[in-house]
VOMAR-123559 format. One record per atom (N, C-alpha, C): residue number from 1; x, y, z. Coordinates in steps of 0.001 Angstrom, whole numbers. Example, Ala and Ser with C-alpha at 12.3 -4.5 7.8 and 13.67 -1.06 7.14 Angstrom:
REM VOMAR-123559
k_X_Y_Z
1_13190_-5690_7800
1_12300_-4500_7800
1_13200_-3300_7800
2_12850_-2250_7080
2_13670_-1060_7140
2_12900_30_7870
This chain:
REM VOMAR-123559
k_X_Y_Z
1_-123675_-9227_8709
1_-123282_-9045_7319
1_-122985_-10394_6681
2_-123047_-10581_5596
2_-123075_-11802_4560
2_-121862_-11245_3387
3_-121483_-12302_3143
3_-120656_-12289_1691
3_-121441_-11559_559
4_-122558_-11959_499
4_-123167_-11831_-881
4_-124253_-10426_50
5_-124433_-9413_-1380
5_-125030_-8250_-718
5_-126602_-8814_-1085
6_-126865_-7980_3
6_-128650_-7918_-214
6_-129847_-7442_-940
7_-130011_-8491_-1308
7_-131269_-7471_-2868
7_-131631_-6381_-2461
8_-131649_-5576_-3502
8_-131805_-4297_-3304
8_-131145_-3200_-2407
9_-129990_-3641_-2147
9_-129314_-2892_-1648
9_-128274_-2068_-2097
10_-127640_-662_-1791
10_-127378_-108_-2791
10_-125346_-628_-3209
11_-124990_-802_-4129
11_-123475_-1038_-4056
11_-122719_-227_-3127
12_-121999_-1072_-2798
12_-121106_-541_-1709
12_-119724_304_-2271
13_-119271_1146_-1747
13_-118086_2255_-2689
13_-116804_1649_-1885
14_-115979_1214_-2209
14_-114213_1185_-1546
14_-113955_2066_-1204
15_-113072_2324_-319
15_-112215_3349_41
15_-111103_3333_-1203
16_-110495_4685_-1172
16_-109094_5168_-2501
16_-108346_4836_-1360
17_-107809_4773_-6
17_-106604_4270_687
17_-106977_2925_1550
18_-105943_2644_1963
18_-105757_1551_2928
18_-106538_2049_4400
19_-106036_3256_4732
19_-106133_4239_5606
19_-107635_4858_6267
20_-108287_4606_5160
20_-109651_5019_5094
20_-110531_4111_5185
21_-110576_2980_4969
21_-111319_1777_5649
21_-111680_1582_6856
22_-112696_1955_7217
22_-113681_1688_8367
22_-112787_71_8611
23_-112599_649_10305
23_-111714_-907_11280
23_-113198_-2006_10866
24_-114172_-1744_11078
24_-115499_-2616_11457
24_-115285_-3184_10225
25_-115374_-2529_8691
25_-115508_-3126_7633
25_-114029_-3941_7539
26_-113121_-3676_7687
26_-112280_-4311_7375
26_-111975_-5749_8388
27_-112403_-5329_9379
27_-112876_-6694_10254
27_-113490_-7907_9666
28_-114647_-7098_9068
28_-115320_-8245_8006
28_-114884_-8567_6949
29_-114350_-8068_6104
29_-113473_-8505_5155
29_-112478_-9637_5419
30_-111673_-8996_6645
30_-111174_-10271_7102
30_-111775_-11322_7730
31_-113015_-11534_8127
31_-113335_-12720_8772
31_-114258_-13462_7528
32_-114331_-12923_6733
32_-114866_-13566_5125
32_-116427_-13332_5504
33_-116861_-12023_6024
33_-118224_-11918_6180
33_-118738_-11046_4854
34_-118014_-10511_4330
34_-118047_-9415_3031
34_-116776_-10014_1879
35_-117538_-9464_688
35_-116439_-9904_-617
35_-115981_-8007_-323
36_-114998_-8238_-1129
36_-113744_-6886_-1548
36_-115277_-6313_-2799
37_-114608_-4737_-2924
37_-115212_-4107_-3770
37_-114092_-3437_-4844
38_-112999_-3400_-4425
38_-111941_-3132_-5032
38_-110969_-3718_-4152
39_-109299_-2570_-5278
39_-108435_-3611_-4905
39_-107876_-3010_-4002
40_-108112_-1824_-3134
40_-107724_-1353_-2024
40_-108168_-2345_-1410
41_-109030_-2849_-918
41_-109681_-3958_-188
41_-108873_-5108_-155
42_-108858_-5484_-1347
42_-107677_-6407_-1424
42_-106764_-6450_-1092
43_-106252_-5988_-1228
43_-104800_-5358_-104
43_-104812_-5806_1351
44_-105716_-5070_1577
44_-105972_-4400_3407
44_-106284_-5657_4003
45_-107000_-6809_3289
45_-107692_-7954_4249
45_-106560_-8562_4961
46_-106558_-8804_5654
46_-105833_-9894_7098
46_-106049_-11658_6381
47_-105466_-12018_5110
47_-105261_-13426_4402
47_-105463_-14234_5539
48_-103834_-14193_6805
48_-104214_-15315_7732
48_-105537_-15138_8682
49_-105654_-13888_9267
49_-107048_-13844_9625
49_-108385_-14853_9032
50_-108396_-14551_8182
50_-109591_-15304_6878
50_-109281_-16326_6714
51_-108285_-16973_6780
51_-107540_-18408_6314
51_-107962_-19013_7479
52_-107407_-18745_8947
52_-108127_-19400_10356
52_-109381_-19452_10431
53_-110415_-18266_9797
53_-111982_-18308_9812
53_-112841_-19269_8998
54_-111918_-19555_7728
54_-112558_-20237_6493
54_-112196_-21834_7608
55_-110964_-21870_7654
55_-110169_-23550_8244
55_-109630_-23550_9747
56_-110550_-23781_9954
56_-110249_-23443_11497
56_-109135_-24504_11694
57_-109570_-25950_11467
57_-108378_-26985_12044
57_-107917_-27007_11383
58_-106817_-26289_10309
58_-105702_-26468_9854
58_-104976_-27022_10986
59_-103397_-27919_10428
59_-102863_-28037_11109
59_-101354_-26652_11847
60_-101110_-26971_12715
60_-100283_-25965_13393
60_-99313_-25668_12166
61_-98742_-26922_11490
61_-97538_-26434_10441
61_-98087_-25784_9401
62_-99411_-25402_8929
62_-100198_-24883_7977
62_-100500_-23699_8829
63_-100477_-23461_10051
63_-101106_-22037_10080
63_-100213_-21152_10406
64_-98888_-21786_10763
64_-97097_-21162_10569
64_-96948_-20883_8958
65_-97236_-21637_8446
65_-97003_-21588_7123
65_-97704_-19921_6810
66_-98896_-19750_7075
66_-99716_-19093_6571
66_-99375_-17608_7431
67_-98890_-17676_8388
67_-98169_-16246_9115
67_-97013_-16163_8085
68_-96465_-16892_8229
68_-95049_-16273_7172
68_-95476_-15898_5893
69_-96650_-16510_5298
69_-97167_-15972_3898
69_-97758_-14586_3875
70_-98294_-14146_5232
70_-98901_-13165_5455
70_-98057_-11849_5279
71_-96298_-11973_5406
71_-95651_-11264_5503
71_-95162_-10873_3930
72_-95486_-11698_2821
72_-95203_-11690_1694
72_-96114_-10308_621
73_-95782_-9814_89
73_-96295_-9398_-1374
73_-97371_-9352_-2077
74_-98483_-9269_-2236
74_-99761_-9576_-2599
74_-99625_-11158_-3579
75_-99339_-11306_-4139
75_-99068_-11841_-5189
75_-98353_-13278_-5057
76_-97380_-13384_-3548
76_-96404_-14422_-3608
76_-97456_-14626_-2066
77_-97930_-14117_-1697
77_-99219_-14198_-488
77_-100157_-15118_-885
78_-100726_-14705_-2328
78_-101832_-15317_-2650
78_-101014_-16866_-2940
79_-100189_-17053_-3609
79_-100049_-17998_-4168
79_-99459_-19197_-2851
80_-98545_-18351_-1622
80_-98272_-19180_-484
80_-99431_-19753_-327
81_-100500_-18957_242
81_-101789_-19732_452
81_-102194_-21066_-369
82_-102312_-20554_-1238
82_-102700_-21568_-2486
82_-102325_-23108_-2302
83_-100745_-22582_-2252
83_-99906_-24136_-2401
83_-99941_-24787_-495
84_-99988_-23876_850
84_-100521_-24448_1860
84_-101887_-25049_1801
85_-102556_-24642_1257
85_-104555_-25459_1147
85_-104130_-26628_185
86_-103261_-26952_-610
86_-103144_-27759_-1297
86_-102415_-28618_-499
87_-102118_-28366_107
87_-100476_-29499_641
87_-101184_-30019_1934
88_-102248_-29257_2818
88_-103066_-29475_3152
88_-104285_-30287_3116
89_-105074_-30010_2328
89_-105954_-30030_1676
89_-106294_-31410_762
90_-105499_-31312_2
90_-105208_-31626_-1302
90_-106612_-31267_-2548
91_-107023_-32024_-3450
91_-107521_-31625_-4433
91_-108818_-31127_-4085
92_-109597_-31822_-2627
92_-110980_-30947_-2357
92_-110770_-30274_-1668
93_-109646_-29435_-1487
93_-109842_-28415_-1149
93_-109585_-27462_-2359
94_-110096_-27939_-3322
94_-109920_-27070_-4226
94_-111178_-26754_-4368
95_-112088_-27671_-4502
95_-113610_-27266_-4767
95_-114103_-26728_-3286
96_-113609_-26424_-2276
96_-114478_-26332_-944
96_-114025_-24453_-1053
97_-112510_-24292_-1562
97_-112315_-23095_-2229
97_-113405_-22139_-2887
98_-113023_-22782_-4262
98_-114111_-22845_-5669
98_-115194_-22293_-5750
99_-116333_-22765_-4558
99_-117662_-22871_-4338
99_-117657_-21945_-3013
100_-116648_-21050_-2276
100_-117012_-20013_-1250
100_-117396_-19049_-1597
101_-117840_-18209_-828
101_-118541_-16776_-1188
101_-117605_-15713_-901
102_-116622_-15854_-347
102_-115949_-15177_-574
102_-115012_-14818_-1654
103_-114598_-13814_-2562
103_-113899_-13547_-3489
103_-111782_-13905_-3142
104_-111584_-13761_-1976
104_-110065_-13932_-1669
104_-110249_-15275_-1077
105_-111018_-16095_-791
105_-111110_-17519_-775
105_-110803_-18234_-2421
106_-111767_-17989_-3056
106_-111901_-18281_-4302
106_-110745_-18245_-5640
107_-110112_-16996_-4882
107_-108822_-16778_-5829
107_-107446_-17776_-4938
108_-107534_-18669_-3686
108_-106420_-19265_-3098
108_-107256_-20353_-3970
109_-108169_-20993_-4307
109_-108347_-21677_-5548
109_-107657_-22042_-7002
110_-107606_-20425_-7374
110_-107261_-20370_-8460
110_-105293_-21223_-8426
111_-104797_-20566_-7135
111_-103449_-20831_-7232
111_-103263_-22026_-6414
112_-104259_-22962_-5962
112_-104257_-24118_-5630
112_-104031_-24704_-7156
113_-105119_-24339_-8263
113_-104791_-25069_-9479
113_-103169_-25048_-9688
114_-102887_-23911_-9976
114_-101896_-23438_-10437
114_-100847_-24165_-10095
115_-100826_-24998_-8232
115_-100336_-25782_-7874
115_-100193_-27482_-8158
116_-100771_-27637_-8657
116_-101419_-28943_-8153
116_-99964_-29711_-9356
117_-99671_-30897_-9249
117_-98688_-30877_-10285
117_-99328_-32308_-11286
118_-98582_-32880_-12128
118_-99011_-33305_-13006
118_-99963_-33091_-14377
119_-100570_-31933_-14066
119_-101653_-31461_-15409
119_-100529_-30709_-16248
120_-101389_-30716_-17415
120_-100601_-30228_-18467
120_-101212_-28675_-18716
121_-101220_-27732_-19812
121_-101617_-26490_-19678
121_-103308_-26810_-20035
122_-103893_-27466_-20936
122_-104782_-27949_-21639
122_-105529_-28044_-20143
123_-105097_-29087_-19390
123_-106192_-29326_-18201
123_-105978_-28489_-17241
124_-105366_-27724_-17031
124_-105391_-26558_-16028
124_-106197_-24972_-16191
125_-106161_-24939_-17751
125_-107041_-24261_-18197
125_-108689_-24084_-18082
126_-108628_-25629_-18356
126_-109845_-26354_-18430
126_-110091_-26240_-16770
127_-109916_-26504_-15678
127_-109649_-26543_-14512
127_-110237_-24809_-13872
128_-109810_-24115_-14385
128_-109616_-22465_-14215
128_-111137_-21656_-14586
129_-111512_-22577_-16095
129_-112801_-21994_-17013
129_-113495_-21424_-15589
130_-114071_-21789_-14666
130_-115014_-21197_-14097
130_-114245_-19930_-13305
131_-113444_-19894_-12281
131_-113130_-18896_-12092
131_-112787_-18044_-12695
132_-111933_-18093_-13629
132_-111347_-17122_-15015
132_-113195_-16443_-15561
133_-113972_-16863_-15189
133_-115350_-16801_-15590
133_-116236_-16361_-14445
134_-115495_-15716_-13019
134_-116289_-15726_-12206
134_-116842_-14705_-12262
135_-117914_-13647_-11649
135_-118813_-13063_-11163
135_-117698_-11670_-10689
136_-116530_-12176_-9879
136_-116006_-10780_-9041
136_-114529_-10614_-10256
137_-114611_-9443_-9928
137_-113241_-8974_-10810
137_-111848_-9435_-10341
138_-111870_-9730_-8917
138_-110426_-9777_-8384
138_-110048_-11490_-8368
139_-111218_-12511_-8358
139_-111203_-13463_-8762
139_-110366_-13734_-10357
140_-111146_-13299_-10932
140_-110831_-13197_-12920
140_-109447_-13196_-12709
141_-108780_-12038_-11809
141_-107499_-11018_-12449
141_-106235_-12559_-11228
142_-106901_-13099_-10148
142_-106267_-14172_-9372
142_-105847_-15274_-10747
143_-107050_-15739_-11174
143_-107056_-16775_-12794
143_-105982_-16504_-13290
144_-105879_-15482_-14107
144_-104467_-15332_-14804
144_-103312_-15341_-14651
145_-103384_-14313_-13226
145_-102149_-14204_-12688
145_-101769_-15560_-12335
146_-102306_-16344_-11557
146_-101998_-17696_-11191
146_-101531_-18608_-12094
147_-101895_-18993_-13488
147_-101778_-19088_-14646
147_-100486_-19156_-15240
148_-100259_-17906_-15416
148_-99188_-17234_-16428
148_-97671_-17666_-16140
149_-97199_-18265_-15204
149_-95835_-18668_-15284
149_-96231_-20305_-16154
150_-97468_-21015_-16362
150_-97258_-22010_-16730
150_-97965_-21619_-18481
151_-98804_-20188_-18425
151_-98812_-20043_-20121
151_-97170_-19432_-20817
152_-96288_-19018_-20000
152_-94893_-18424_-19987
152_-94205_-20076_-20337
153_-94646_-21161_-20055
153_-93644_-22334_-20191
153_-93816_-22827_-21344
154_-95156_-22475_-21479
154_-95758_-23275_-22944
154_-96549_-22788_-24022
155_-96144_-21137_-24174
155_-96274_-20258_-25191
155_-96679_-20955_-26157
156_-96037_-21601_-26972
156_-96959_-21656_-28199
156_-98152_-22549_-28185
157_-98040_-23192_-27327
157_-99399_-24112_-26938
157_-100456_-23311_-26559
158_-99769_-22547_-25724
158_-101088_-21261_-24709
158_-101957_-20648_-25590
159_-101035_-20189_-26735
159_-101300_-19278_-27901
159_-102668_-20285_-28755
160_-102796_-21470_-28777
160_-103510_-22458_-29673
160_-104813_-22549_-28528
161_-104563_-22805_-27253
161_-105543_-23487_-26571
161_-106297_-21793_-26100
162_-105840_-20623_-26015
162_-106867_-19697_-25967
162_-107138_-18278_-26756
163_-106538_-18981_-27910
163_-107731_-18798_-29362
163_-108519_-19331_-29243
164_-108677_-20279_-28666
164_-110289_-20890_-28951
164_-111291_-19858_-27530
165_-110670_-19717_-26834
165_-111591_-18776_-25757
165_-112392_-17494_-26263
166_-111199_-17115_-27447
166_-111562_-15890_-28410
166_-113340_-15661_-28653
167_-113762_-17174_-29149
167_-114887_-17526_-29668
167_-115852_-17553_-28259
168_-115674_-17171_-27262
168_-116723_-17931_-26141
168_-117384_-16916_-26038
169_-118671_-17258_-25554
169_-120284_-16024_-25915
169_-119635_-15019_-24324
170_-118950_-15949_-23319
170_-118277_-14889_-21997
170_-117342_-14186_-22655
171_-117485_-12873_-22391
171_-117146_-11433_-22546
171_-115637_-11648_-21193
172_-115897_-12322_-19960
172_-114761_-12704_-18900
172_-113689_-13795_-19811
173_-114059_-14770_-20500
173_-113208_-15491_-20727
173_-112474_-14740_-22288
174_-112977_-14060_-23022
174_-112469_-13944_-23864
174_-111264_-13099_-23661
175_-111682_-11785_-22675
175_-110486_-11035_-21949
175_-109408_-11854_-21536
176_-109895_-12921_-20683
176_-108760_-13475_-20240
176_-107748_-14472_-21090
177_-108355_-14403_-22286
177_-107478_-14855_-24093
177_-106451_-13874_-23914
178_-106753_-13037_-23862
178_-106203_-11243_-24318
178_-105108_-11281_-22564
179_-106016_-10924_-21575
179_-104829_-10416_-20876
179_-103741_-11838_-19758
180_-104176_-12686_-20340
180_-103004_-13808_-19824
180_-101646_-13577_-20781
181_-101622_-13016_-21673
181_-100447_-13181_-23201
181_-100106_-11684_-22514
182_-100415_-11178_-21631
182_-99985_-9521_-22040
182_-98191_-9524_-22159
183_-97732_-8972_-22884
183_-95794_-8532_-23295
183_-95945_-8316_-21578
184_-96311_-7694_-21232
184_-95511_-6971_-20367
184_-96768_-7207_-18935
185_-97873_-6503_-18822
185_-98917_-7016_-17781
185_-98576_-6634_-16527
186_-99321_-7225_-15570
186_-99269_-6186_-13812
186_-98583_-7103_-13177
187_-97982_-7081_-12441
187_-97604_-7855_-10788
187_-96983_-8810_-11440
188_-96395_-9095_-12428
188_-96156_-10096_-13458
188_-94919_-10390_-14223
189_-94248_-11122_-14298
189_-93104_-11493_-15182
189_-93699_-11001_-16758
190_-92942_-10587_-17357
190_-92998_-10014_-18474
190_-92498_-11299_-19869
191_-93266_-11107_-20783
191_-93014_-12476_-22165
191_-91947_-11962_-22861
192_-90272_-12090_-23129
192_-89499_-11271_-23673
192_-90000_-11905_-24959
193_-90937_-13285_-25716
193_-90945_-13563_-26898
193_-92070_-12812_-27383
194_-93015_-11973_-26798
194_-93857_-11226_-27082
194_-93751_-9653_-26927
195_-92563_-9547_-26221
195_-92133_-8267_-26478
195_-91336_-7750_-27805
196_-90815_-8777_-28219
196_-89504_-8991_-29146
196_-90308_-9156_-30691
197_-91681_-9960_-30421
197_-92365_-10465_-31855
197_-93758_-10861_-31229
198_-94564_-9510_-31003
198_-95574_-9467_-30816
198_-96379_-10132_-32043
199_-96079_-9821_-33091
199_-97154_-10500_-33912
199_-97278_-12382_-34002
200_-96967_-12735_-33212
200_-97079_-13957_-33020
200_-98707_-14266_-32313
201_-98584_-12796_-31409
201_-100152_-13016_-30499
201_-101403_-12744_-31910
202_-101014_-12268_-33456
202_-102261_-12229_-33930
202_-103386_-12637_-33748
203_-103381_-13877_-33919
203_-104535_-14871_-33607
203_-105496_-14661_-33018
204_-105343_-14049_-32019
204_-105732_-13732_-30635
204_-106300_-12202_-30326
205_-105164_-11194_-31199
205_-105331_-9900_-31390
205_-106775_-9816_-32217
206_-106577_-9984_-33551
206_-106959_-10400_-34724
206_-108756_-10390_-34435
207_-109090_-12099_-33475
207_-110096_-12410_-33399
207_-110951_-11525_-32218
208_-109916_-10728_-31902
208_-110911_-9815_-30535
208_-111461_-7800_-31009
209_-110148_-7489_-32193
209_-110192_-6430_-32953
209_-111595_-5703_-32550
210_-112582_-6467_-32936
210_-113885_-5573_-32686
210_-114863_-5915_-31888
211_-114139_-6150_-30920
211_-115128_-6734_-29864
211_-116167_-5748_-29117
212_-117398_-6325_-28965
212_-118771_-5553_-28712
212_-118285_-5512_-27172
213_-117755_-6168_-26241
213_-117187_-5914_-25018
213_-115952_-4482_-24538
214_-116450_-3574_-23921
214_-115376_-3089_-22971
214_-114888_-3561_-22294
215_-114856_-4293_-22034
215_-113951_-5224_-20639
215_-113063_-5919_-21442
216_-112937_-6294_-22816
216_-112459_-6993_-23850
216_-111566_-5594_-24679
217_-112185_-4618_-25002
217_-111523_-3749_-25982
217_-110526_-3287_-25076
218_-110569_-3016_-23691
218_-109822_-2357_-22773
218_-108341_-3097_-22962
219_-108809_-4893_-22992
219_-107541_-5473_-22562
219_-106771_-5483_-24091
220_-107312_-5429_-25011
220_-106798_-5921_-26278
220_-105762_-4617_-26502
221_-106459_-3249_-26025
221_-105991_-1964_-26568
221_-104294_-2035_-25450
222_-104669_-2450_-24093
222_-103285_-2559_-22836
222_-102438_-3544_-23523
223_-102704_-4635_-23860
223_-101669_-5501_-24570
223_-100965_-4953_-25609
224_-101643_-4372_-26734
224_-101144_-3175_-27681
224_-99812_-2215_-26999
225_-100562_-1748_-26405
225_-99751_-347_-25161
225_-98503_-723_-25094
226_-98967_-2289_-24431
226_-97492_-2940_-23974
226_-96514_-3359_-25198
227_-97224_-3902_-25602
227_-96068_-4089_-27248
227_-95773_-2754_-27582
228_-96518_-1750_-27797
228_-95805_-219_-28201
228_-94201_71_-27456
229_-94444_-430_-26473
229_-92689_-72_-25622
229_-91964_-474_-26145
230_-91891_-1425_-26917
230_-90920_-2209_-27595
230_-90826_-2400_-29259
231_-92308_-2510_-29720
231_-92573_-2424_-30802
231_-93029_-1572_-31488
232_-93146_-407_-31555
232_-93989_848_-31246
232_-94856_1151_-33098
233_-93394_1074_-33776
233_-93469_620_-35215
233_-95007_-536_-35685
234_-94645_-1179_-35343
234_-95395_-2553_-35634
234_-97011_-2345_-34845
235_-96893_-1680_-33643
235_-98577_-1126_-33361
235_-99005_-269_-33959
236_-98166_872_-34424
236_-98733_1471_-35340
236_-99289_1332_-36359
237_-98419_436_-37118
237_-98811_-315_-38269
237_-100056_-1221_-38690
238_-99802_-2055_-37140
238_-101493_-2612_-36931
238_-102589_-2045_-36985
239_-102481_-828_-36191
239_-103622_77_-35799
239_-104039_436_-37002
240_-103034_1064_-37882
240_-103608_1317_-39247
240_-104579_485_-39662
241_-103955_-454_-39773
241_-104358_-1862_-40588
241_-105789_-1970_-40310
242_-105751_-2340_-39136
242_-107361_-2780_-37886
242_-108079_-1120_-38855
243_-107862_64_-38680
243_-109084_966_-39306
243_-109373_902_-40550
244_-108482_210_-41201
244_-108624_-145_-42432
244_-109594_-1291_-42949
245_-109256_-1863_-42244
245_-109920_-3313_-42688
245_-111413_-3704_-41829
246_-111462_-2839_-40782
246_-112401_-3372_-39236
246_-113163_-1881_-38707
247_-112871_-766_-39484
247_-113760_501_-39007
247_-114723_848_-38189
248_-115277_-129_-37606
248_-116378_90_-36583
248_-115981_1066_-35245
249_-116968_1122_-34395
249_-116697_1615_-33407
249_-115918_1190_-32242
250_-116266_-328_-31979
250_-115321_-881_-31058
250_-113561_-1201_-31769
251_-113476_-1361_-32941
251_-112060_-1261_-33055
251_-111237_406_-33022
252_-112478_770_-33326
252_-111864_2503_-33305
252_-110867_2986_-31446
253_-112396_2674_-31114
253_-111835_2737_-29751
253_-110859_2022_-28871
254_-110625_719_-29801
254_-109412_-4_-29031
254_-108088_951_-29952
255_-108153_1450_-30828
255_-106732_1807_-31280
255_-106514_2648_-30557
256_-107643_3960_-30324
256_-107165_5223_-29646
256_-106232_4785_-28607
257_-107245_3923_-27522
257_-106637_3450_-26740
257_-105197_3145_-26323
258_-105334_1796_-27308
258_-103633_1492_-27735
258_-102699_2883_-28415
259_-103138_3471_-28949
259_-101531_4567_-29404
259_-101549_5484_-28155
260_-102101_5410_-26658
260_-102366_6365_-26458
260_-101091_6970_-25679
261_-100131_6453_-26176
261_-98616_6611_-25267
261_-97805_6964_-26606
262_-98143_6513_-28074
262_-97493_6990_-28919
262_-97726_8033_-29671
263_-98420_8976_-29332
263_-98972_10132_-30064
263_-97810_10781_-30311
């Protein structure tokens, strides 16, 4: 088996549990012979397993490191990794990351950036464009998450530098305009200045309103959702607004979306 599937071959289905994963497949998953198909998969892989297969000579204090990360959280897992390949590593192992075929290689990338210190948000962004842009979904959703405590430091900057993503012909990067700002979002520290005064994200809202992307209307309508908990008034109000002014089909369908907790 290979990372990358074989022309013409038919997509492969995830298992709905942990439980239900064929030992053989999940073997490969962990030895980085197969990418994840979902995020049950994600879950289930053996990180240090894959971490010894990708780097074999790590050193001993890096592959201690990487058992104790193993015991962590999805989320504080990925990012242990991250900052061991870096401390390790250092900056080429960011591209030796970057450029694997595996999808949970690629995302200890993302939070290698996330690590690295001295950049400002501007070049870390810039740094991210390709993965935030990659091919696998669980990559994309690594980008942000990895991200977001340093778009959380520098909000109103974040807010300037991806409006401009708004505009990009990728349907991946423009989402990830939309769901790096989310109020509230997954696995994630929550923005109390975007819960409190969502309309600050206009800009951003605004320029995605009718986007010809589902993968884009989905996130614009969840960010909505999330401001509804708090703002519930003020999405409503928008929503109006957006059928008023933007009637098409893709804004239609992001409002449903979004009120779909305030009916």
């Amino acid at each position: 088996m290979s990372a990358t599937m074989k022309a013409g071959a038919a997509p492969r289905k995830g298992a709905v549990r942990v439980a239900d994963i064929d030992p053989a497949l999940l073997q490969a998953l962990s030895r980085g012979e197969l990418e994840t198909v979902n995020l049950v998969e994600c879950l289930a892989l053996d990180q240090v397993q894959l971490l010894a297969t990708v780097f074999p000579d790590l050193s001993e204090k890096a592959q201690q490191a990487a058992r104790q990360a193993g015991a962590l959280g999805i989320l504080k897992r990925m990012a242990a990794m991250g900052e061991l390949l870096l401390q390790e590593l250092g900056e080429q192992g960011i591209a030796r990351c970057r450029e694997h075929g595996v999808d949970t290689v690629r995302g200890w990338a993302c939070f290698m950036i996330a690590a690295r210190e001295g950049l400002d948000l501007q070049a870390r962004l810039e740094a991210m464009q390709a993965l935030a842009d990659d091919a696998h979904f669980g990559v994309r959703e690594w980008a942000w998450l990895a991200l977001r405590p340093h778009v959380m430091d520098a909000l109103d900057e974040a807010m300037v530098l991806l409006a401009r993503w708004t505009a990009s012909p990728s349907p991946r990067l423009r989402r990830f305009a939309c769901e790096a700002l989310r109020p509230r979002g997954v696995w994630c520290a929550h923005i109390a200045g975007l819960k409190r005064d969502p309309q600050k994200a206009l800009p951003i809202l605004v320029a995605l309103r009718a986007d010809e992307a589902v993968y884009v209307q989905d996130s614009v309508a969840n960010w909505l959702n999330d401001a509804g908990k708090t703002r519930p008034d003020w999405v409503r109000g928008l929503c109006a607004q957006w059928l008023q002014d933007s009637p098409c089909q893709a804004t239609r369908r992001i409002v449903e979306r979004a009120l779909r907790n305030l009916k």
